[in-house]
DRENGU-367774 format. One line per 10 residues: number of its first residue (from 0); their letters; for each residue x, y, z of C-alpha. Coordinates in Angstrom, 1 decimal, always signed. Layout:
NUM> A> X Y Z | ...
//
This chain:
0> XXXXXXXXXX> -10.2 -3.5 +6.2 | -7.3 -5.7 +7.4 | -4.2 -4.5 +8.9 | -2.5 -2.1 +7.7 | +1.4 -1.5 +8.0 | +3.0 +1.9 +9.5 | +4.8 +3.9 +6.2 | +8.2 +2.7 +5.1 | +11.6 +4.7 +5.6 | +10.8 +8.2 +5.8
10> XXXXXXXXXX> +14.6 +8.7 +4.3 | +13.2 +7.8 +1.0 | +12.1 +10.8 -1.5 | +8.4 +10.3 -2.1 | +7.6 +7.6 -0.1 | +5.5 +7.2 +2.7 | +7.0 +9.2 +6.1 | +3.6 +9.1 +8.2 | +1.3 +6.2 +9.6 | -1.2 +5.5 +7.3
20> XXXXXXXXXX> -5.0 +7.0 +7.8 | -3.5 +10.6 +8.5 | -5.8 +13.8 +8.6 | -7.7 +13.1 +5.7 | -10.8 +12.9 +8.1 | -12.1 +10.4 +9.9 | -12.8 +7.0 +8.4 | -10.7 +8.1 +5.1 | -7.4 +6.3 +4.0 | -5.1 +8.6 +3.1
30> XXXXXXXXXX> -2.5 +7.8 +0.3 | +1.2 +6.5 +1.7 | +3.2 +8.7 -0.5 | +5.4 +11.3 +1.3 | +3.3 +14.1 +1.5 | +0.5 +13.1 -0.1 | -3.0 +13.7 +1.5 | -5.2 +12.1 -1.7 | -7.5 +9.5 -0.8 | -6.2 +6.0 -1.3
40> XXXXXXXXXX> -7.8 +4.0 -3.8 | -5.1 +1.0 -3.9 | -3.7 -1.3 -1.9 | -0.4 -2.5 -2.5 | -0.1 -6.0 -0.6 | +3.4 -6.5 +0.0 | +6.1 -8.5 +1.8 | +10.0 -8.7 +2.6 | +10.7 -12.3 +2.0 | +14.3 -11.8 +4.2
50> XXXXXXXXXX> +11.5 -10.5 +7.2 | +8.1 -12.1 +6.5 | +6.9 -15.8 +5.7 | +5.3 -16.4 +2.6 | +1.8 -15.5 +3.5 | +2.2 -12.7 +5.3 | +1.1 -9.2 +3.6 | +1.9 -5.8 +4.7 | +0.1 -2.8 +2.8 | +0.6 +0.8 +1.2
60> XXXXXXXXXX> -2.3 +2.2 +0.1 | -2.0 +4.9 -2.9 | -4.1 +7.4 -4.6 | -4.2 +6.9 -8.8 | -1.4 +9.5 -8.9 | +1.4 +7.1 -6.3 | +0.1 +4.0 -7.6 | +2.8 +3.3 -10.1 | +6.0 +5.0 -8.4 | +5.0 +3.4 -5.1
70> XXXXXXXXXX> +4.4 -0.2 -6.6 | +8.0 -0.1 -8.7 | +9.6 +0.8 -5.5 | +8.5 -2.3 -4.2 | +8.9 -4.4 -7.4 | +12.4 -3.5 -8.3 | +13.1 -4.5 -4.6 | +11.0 -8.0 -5.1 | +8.5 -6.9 -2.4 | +5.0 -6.4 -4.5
80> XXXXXXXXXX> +2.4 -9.3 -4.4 | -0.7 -7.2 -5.5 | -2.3 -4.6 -6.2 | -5.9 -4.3 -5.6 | -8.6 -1.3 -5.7 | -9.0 -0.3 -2.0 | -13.0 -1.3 -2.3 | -11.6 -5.0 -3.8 | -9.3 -5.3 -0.5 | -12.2 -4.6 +1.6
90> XXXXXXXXXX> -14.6 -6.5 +0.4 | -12.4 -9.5 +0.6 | -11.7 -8.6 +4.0 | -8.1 -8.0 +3.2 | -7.1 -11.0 +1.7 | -5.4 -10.8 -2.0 | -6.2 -12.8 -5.4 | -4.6 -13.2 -8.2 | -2.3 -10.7 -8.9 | -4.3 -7.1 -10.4
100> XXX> -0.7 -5.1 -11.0 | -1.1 -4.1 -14.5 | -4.9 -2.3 -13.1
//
């Protein structure tokens, strides 16, 4: 998979507080929701256009259930680019098409 950001501000309620990959086991995503030890099956690709150029994408990954709160924190904020099943992102080698936010 492609590089994957550390979790956002921990101040947050319900978002991510740990570095992604936690002790899920090893070799398994875990969600970036605070608290949350489901298996990821997203990727939200993301950006902070005021930090990052154009191209560049940072990533939460989410289980089902974190899949919508997470990707409207980043919307209402301007940040969200995509969202891709986790399986999608890999096989692509982390690399995002055309927009997959609606599912």
């Amino acid at each position: 998979m492609g590089t994957v950001s550390s979790s956002p501000n921990s101040s947050s309620p319900g978002l991510p507080s740990q570095p992604l990959g936690g002790a899920a086991g090893p070799g398994t995503v875990i969600c970036s929701a605070k608290g949350c030890r489901a298996p990821a099956v997203w990727v939200l690709a993301w950006n902070n256009p005021k930090l990052h150029t154009p191209e560049r994408r940072k990533t939460w990954l989410a289980c089902d259930e974190h899949r919508e709160h997470l990707s409207s924190f980043l919307d209402i904020r301007g940040f969200l680019k995509d969202v891709v099943r986790l399986a999608e992102w890999e096989e692509s080698g982390g690399r995002s098409g055309p927009s997959a936010a609606d599912g």
